[in-house]
Each structure stands twice: as structure tokens, then as C-alpha cells.
Backbone as JSON, one array per atom type, in Angstrom:
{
  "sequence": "XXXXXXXXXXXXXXXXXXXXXXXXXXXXXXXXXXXXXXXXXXXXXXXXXXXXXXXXXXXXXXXXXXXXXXXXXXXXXXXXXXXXXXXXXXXXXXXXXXXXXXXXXXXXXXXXXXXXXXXXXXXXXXXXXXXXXXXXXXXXXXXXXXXXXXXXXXXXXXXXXXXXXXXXXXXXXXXXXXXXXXXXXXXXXXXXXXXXXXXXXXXXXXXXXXXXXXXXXXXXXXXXXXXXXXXXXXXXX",
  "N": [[85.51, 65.73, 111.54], [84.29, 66.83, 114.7], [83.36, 69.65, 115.33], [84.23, 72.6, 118.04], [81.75, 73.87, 119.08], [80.09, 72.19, 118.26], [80.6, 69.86, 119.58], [81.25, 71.09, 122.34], [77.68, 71.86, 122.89], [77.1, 68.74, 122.79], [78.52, 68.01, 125.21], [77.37, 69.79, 127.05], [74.55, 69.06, 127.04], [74.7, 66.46, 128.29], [75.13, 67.25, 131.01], [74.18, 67.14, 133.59], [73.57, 68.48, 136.56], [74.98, 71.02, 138.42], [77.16, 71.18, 139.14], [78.67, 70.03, 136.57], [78.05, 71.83, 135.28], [79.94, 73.64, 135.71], [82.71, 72.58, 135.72], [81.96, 71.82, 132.81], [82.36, 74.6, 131.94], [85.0, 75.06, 132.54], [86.26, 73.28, 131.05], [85.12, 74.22, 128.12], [86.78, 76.8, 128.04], [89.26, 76.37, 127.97], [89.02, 75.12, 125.53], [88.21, 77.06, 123.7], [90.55, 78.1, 124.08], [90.97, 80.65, 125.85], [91.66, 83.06, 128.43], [89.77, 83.77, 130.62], [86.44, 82.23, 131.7], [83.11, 83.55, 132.35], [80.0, 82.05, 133.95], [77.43, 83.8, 135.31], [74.18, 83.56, 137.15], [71.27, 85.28, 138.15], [68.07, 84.78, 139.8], [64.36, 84.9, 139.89], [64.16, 84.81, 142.53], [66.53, 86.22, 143.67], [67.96, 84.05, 144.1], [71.4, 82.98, 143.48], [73.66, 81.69, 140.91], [77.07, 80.94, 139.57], [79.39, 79.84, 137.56], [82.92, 79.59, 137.12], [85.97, 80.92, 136.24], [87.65, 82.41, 137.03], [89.95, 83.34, 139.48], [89.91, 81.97, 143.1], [90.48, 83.79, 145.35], [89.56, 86.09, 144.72], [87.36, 86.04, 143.66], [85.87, 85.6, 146.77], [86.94, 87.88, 147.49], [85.6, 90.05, 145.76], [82.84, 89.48, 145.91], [82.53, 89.83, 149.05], [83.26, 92.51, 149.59], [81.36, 93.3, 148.1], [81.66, 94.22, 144.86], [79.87, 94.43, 142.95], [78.04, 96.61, 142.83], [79.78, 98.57, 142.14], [80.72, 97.48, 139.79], [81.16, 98.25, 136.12], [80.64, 96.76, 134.59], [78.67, 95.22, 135.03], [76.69, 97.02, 135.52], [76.04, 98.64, 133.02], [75.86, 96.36, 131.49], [73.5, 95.35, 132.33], [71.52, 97.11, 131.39], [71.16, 96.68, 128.71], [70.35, 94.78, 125.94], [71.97, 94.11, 124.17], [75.27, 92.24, 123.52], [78.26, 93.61, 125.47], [81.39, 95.45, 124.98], [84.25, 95.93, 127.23], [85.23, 98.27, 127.02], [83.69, 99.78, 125.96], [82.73, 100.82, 128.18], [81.98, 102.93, 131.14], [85.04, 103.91, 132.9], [85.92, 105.55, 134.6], [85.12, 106.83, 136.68], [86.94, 107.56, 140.17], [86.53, 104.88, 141.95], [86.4, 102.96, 140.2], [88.14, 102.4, 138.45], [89.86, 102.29, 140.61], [89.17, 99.59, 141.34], [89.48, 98.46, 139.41], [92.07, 98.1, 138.98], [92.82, 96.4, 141.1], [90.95, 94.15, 139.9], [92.39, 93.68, 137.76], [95.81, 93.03, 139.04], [93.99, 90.9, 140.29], [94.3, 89.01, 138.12], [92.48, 89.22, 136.18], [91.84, 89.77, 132.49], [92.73, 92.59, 131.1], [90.75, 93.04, 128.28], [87.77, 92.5, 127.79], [84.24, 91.09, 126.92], [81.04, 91.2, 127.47], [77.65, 89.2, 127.57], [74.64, 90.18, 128.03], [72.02, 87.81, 129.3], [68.32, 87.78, 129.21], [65.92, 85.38, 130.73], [63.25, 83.55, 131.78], [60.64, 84.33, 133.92], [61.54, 86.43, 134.91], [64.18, 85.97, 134.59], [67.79, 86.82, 135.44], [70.97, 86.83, 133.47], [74.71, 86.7, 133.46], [76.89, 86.29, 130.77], [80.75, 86.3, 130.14], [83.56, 86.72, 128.25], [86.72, 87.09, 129.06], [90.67, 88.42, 128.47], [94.19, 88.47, 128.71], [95.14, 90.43, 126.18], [96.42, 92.69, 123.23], [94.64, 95.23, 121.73], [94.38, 94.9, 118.89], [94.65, 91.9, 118.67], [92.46, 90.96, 120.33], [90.79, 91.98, 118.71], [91.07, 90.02, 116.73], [90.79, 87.7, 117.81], [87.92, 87.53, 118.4], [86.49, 87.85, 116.07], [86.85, 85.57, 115.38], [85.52, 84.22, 116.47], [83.32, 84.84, 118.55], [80.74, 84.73, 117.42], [80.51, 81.64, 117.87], [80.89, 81.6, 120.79], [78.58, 83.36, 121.59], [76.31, 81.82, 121.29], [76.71, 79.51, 122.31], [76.41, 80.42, 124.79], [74.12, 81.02, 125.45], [73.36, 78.16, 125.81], [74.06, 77.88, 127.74], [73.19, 78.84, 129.53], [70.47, 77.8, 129.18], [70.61, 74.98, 129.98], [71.21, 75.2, 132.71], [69.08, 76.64, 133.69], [67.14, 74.37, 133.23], [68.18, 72.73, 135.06], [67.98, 73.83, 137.28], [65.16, 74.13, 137.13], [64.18, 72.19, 136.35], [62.95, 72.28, 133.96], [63.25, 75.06, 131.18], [61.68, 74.84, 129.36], [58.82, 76.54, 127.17], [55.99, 76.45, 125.74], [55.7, 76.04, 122.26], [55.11, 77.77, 119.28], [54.46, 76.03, 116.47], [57.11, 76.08, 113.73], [57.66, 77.78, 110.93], [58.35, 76.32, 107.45], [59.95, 78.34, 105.8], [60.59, 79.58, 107.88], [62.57, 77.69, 109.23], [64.2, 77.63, 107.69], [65.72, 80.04, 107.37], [66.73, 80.35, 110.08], [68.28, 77.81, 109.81], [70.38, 78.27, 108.34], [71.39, 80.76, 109.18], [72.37, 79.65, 111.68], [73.97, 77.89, 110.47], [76.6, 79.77, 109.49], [76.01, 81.83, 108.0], [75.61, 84.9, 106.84], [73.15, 87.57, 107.2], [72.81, 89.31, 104.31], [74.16, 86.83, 103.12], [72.2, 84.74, 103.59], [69.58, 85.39, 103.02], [70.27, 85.66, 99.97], [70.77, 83.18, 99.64], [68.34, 82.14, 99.81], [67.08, 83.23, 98.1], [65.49, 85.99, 98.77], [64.69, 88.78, 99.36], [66.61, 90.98, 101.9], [65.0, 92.16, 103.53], [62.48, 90.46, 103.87], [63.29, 88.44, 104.66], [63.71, 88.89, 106.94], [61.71, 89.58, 108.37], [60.74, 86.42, 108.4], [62.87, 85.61, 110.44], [62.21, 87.28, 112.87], [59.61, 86.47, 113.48], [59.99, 84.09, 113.89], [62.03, 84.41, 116.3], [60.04, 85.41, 118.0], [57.86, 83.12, 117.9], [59.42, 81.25, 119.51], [59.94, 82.98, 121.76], [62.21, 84.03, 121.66], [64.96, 86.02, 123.09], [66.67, 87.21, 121.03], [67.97, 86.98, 117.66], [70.46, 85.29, 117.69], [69.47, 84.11, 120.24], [67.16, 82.82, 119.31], [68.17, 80.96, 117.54], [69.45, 79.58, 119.04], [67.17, 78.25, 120.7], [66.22, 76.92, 118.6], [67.98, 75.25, 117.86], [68.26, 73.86, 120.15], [65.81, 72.61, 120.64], [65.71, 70.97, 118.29], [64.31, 71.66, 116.11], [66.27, 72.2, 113.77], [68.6, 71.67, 111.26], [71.45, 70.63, 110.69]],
  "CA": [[85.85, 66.07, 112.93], [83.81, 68.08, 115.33], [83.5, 71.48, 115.61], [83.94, 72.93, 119.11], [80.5, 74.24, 119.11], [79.03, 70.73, 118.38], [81.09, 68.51, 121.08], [80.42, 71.37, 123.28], [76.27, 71.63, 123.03], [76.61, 67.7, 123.27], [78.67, 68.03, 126.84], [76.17, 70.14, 127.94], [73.22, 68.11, 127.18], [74.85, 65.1, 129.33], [74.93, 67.93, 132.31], [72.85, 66.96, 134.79], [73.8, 69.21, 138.13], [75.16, 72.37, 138.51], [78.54, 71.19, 139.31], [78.76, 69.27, 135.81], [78.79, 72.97, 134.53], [81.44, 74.55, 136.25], [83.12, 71.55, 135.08], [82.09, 72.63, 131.48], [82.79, 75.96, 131.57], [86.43, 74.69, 132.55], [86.55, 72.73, 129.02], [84.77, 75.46, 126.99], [88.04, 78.23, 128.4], [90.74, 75.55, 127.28], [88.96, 74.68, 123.88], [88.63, 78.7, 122.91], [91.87, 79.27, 124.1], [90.9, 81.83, 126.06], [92.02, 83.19, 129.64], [88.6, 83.25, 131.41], [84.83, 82.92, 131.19], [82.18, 83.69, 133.46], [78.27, 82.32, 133.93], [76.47, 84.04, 136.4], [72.79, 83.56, 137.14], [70.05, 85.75, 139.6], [66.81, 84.9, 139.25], [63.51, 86.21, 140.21], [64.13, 85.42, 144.37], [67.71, 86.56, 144.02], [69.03, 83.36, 144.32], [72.69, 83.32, 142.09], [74.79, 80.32, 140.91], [77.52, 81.0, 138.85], [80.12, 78.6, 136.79], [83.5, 80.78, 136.43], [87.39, 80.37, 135.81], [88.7, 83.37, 138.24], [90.85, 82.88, 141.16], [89.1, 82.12, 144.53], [90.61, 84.75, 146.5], [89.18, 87.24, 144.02], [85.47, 85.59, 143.54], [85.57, 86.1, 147.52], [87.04, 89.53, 147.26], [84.77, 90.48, 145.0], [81.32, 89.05, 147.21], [82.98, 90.54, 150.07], [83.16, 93.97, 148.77], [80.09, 93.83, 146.93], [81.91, 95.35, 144.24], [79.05, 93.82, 141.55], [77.46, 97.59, 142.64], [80.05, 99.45, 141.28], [81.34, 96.94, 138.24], [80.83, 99.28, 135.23], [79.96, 95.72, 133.11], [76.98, 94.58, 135.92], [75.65, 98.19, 135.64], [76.12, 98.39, 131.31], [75.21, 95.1, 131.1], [71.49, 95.28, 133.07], [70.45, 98.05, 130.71], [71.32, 96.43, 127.52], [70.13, 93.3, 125.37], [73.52, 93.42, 122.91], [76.77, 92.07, 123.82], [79.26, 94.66, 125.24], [82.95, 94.99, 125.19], [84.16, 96.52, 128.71], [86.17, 99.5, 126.91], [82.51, 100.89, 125.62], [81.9, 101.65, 128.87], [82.49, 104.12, 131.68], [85.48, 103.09, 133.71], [86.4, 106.98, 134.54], [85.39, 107.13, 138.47], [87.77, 106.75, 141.16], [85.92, 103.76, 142.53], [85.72, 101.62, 139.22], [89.65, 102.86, 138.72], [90.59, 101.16, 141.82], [88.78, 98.45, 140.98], [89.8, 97.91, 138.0], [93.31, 97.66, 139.27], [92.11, 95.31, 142.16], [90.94, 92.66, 138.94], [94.01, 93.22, 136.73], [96.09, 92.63, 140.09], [94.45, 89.72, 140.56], [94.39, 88.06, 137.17], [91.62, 89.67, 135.37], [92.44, 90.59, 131.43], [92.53, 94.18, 129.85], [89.97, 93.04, 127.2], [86.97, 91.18, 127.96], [82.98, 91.37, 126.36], [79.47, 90.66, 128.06], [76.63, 89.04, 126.91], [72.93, 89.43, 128.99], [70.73, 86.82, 128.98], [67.14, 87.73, 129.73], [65.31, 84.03, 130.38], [61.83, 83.22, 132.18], [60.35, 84.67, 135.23], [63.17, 87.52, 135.7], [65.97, 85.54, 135.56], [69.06, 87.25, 134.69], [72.11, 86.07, 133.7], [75.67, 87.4, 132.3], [77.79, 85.32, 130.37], [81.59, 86.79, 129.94], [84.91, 86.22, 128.13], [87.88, 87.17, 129.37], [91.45, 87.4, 128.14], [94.79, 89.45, 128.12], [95.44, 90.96, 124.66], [96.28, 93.81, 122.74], [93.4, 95.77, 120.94], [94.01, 93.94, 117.16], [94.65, 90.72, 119.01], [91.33, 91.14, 120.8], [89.72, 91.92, 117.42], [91.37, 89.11, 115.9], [89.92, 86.67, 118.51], [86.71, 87.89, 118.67], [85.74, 88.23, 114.88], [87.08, 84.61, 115.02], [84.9, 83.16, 118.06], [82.27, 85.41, 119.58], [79.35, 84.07, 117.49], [80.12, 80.55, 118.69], [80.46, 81.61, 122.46], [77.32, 83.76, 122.2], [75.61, 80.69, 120.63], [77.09, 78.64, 123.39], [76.24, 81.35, 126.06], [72.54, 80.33, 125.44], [73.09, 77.06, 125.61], [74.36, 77.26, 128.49], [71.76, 79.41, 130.19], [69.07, 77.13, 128.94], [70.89, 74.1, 130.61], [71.51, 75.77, 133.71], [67.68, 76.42, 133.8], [66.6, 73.41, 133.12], [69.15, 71.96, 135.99], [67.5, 74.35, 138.29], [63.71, 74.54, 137.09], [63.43, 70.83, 135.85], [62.43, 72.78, 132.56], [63.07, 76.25, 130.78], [61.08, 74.83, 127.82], [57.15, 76.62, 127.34], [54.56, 75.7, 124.68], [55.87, 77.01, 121.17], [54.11, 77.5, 118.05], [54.94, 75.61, 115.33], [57.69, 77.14, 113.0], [56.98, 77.34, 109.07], [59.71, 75.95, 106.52], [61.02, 79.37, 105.54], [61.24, 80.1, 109.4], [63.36, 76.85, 109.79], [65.42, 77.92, 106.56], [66.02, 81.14, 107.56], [67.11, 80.23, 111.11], [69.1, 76.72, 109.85], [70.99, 79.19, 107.43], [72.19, 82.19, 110.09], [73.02, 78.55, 112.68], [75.45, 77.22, 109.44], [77.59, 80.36, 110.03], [76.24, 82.81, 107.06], [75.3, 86.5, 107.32], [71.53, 88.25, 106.78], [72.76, 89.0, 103.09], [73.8, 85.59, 102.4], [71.04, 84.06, 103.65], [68.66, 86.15, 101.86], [70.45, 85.37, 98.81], [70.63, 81.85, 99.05], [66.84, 81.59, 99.86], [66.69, 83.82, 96.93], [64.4, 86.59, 98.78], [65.03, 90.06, 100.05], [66.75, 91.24, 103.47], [63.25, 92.3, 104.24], [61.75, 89.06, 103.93], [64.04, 87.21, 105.42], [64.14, 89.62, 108.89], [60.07, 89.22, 108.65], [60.69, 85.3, 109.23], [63.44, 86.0, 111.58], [61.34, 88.02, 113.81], [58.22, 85.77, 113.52], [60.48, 82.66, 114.59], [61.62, 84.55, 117.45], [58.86, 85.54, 118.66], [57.2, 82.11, 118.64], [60.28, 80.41, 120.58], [60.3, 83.63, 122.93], [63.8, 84.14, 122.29], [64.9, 87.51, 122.97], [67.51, 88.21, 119.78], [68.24, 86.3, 116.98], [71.06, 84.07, 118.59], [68.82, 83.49, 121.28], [66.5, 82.06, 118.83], [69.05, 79.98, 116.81], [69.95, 78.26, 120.13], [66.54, 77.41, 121.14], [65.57, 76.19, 117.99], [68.51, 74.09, 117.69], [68.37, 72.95, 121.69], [64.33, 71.29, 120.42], [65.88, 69.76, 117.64], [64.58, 72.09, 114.81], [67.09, 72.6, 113.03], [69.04, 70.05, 111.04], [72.78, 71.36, 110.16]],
  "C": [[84.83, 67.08, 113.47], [83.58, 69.08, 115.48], [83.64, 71.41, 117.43], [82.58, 73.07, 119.75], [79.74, 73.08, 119.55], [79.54, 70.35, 119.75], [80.71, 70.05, 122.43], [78.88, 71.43, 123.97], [76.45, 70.04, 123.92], [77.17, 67.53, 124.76], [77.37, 68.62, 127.55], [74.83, 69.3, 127.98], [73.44, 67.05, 128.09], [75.04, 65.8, 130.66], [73.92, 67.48, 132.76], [72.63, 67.79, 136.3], [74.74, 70.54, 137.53], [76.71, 72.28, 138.49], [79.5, 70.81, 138.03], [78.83, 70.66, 134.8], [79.19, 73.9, 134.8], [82.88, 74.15, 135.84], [83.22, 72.01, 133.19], [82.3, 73.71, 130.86], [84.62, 75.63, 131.71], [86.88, 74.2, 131.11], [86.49, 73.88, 128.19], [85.99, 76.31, 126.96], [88.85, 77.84, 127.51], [90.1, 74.98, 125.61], [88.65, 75.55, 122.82], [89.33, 78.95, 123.3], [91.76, 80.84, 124.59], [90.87, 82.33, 127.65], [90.47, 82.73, 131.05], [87.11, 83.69, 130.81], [84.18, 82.94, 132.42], [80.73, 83.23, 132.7], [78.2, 82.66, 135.21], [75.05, 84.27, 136.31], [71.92, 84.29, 138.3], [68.82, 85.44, 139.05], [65.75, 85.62, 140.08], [63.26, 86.32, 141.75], [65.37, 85.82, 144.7], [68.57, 85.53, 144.54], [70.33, 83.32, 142.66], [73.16, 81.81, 141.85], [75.4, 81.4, 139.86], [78.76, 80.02, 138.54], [81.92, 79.87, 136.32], [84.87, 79.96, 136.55], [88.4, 81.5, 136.44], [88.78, 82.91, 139.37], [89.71, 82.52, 142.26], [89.29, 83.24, 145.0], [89.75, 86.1, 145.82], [87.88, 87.25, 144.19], [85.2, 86.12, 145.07], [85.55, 87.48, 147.93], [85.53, 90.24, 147.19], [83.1, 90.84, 145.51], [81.47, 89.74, 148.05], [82.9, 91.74, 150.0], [82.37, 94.48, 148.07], [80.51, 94.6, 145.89], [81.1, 94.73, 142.78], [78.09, 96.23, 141.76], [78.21, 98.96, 142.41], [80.77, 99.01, 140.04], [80.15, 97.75, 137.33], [80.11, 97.93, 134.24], [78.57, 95.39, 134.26], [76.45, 95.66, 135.28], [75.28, 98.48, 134.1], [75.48, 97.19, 131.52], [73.42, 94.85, 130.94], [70.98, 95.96, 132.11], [70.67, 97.75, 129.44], [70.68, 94.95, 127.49], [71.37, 93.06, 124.09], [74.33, 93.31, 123.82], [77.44, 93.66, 123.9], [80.4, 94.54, 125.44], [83.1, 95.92, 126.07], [84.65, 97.74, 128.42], [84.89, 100.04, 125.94], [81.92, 101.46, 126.78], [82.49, 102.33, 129.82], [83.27, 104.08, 132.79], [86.44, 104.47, 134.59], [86.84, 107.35, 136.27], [86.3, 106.67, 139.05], [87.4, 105.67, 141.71], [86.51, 102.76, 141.52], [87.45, 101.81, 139.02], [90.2, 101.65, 139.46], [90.0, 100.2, 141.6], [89.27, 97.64, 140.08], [91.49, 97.09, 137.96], [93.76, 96.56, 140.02], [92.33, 94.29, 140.76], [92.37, 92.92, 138.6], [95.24, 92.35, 137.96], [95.95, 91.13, 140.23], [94.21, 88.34, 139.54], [93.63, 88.74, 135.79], [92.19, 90.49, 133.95], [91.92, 91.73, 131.1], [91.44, 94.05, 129.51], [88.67, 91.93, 127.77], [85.21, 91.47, 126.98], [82.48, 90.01, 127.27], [78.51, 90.67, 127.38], [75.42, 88.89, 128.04], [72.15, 88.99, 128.92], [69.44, 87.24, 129.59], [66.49, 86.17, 130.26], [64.15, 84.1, 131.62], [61.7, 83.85, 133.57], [60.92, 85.42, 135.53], [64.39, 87.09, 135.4], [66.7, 86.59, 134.45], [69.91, 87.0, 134.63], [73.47, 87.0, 132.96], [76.32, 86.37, 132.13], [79.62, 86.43, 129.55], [82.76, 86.36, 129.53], [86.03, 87.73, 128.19], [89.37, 87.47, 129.32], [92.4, 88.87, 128.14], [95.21, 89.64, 126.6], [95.66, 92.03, 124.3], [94.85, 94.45, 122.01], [93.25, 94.86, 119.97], [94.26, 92.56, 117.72], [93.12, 90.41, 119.91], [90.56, 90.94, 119.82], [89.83, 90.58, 116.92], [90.21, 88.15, 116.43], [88.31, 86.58, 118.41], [85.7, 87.61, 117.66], [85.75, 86.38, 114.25], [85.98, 83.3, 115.78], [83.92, 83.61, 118.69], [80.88, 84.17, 118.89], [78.86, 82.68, 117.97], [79.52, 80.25, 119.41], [79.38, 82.36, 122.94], [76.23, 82.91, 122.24], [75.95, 79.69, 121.9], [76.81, 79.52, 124.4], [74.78, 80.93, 126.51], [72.46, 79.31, 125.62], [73.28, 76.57, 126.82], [73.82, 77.55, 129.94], [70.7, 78.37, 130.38], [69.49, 75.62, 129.77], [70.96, 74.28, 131.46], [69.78, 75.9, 134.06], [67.06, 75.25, 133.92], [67.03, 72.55, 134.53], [68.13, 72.39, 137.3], [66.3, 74.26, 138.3], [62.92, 73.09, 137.03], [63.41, 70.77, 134.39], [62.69, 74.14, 132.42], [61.89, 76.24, 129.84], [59.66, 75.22, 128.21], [57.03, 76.46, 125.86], [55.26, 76.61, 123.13], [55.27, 76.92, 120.24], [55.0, 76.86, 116.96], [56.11, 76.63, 114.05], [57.46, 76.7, 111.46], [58.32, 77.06, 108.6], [60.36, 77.0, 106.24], [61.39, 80.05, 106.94], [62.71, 79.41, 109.37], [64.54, 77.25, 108.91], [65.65, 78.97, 106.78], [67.0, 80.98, 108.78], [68.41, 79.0, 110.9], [70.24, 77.35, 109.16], [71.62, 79.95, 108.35], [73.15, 80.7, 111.1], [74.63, 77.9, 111.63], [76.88, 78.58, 109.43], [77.11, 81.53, 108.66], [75.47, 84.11, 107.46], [73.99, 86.62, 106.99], [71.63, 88.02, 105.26], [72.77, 87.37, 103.02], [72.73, 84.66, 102.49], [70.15, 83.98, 102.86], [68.98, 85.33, 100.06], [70.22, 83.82, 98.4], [69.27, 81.41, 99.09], [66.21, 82.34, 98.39], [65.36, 84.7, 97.25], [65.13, 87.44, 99.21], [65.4, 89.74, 101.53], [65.81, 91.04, 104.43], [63.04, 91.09, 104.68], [62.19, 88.73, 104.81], [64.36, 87.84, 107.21], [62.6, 89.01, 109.38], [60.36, 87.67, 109.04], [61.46, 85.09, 110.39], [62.7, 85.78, 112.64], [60.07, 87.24, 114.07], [58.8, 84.47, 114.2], [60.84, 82.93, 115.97], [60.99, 84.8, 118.08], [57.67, 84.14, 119.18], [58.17, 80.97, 119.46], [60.87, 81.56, 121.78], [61.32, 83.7, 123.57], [64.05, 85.85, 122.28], [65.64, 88.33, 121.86], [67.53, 86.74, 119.09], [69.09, 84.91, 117.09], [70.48, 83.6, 119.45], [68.08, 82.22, 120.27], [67.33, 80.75, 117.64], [68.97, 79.28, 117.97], [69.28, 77.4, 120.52], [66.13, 76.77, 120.01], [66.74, 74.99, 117.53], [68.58, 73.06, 118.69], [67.04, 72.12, 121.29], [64.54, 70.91, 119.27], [64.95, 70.29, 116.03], [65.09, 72.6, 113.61], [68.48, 71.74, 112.56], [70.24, 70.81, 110.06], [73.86, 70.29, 110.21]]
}
């Protein structure tokens, strides 16, 4: 049977328009079981699309109010390249307060984490899940599902690009066999150690091909570079 992961990538690949993944972000919510997600995209003339699973009246709210220039996750988000969860950051002011009460109000869960995509020319993107929960029910979910949906966050960037550009894809260098085994290894679901171990080389080592693979698929983190090297088909899992 399937994995989620898989039958999702392959929806996306049969995307062809923009609308086809707003559409897929609708599937992806209901097949992690999980209240809401957000893509949003700006690129480098400030045009946006985004693909999301909150209310209308809110999405307009929200535009209306410009309140992207005092959301505490836009402003965290921009200055980071890791995933953040919304209760690392600074939700203290009276502004973000009332705001905050505004989302919950109008659907928005307690608990959510952001991931920022860097990708070509400027663009920027956030990709977000969503969901009410307690703290250990949060953890639970999370420790159970993030690396998927960060793995699918890219995937769904890079389709979204492509929708819009024609192409994200530029010129890459060839990757060496202990690249591809290093990278086909972290994509099968195992950790740095195990990797290492099963290639039977040091941490070290095995960050040195890492780092050398992303760098020639000009991904910006490690998941980045799993995604693109599984979106061109090097990587055989």
C-alpha cells in the first residue's frame, strides 16, 4: 500500500495549474488528519499565490488588515531557514494579542509550526500546519508527521514554481554514489547516526557528502535537498 507521502508527490506531479493545488492542499489536510495547512508564495515582483484551508471571511480579514505586518510567524519566519513552532515566538504585544484572538475566533488552532522556503530569484514562500491540540498531543503529532510534511512542503514549492515559471529546475552537477546513498538513506526515514552506520562511515563523513549534494542541487537544507533529488528522479527508494 502507499504511503501518504508517495500518492501525495505523485498528485502533485499530475498538477498542472495553480488551482489543481489548492485542490491538493485540500487532500494533503484530510490525509494528515490535520485541521489546516497553508502555502503561501511572494516572489521577487511581489506577486503572491497561496493554496490554504482557512475560512474566507478570515483570508479577507486578514488581507484587509494587512495583519501579515504584525503576524509574529511572517516576521520569525523571514529571518529564519529552520522550521518554527508559533509558541517559540513573541506573541507578548497588544497588537499580536488581539490578533491572536481575532484567528482563534475565527478558527485558527492554538498549535501550529512554519516552514520557509527560500527558492530562485527571491522567491519566498511559507508553508504551515495548523491544528487544535494540547501541548503532548501536538508533540505526539508532530514527531509522527512533520518530516513528511516538510518533505512535502518542498514538493510543493517546487511544483508551484514550475506551474508559474514553466521550470524551477537549473543545471546540476552530477551527484557521486555515496552522495546518492547518503541522501537515498535520510529520504527512507533514518537518522544522521543510522545512516552513517549503515554506510559504515563516520557522522563526519557522511555530513561532508550531505553538504556537497546540497550544494550541487542548490537546495538550501538537507530536506530541501532530499526533495529535489527525489523530484529529478535520483533517488530510488
Amino acid at each position: 500500500m502507499r504511503s501518504m507521502r508517495e500518492w501525495f508527490i505523485q498528485r502533485l506531479q499530475a498538477s498542472t495549474t495553480l488551482e489543481d493545488l489548492n485542490s491538493a492542499i485540500l487532500d494533503l489536510r484530510d490525509g494528515f488528519g490535520i485541521e489546516h495547512l497553508v502555502y503561501h508564495s511572494v516572489n521577487s515582483t511581489g506577486e503572491q499565490y497561496a493554496a490554504l484551508t482557512y475560512g474566507a471571511d478570515w483570508v479577507a480579514r486578514y488581507v484587509t488588515e494587512d495583519y501579515a505586518r504584525i503576524d509574529p510567524v511572517v516576521a520569525g519566519c523571514y529571518r529564519r531557514f529552520h522550521p518554527v513552532d508559533w509558541k517559540q515566538l513573541d506573541w507578548t504585544s497588544k497588537a499580536t494579542r488581539s490578533f491572536l484572538g481575532e484567528a482563534k475566533d475565527a478558527g485558527v488552532g492554538n498549535q501550529g509550526y512554519s516552514l520557509p522556503i527560500r527558492g530562485p530569484s527571491g522567491q519566498f514562500a511559507l508553508f504551515t500546519i495548523n491544528h487544535r491540540a494540547t501541548d503532548a498531543e501536538w508533540e505526539s503529532y508532530r514527531d509522527e508527521h512533520l518530516d513528511d510534511l516538510i518533505l512535502l512542503a518542498h514538493f510543493m514549492n517546487q511544483k508551484a514554481l514550475e506551474i508559474e515559471r514553466g521550470s524551477d529546475q537549473v543545471p546540476a552537477q552530477k551527484l557521486s554514489p555515496r552522495e546518492i546513498d547518503a541522501l537515498t538513506l535520510l529520504a527512507t526515514g533514518l537518522n544522521r547516526a543510522q545512516s552513517a552506520q549503515t554506510l559504515a562511515i563516520s557522522e563526519h563523513t557522511l555530513r561532508v557528502y550531505i553538504e556537497s549534494a546540497r550544494f550541487k542541487l542548490g537546495a538550501t537544507n538537507t530536506t530541501h535537498a532530499v526533495a529535489r533529488a527525489l523530484s529529478q528522479g535520483l533517488l530510488v527508494i
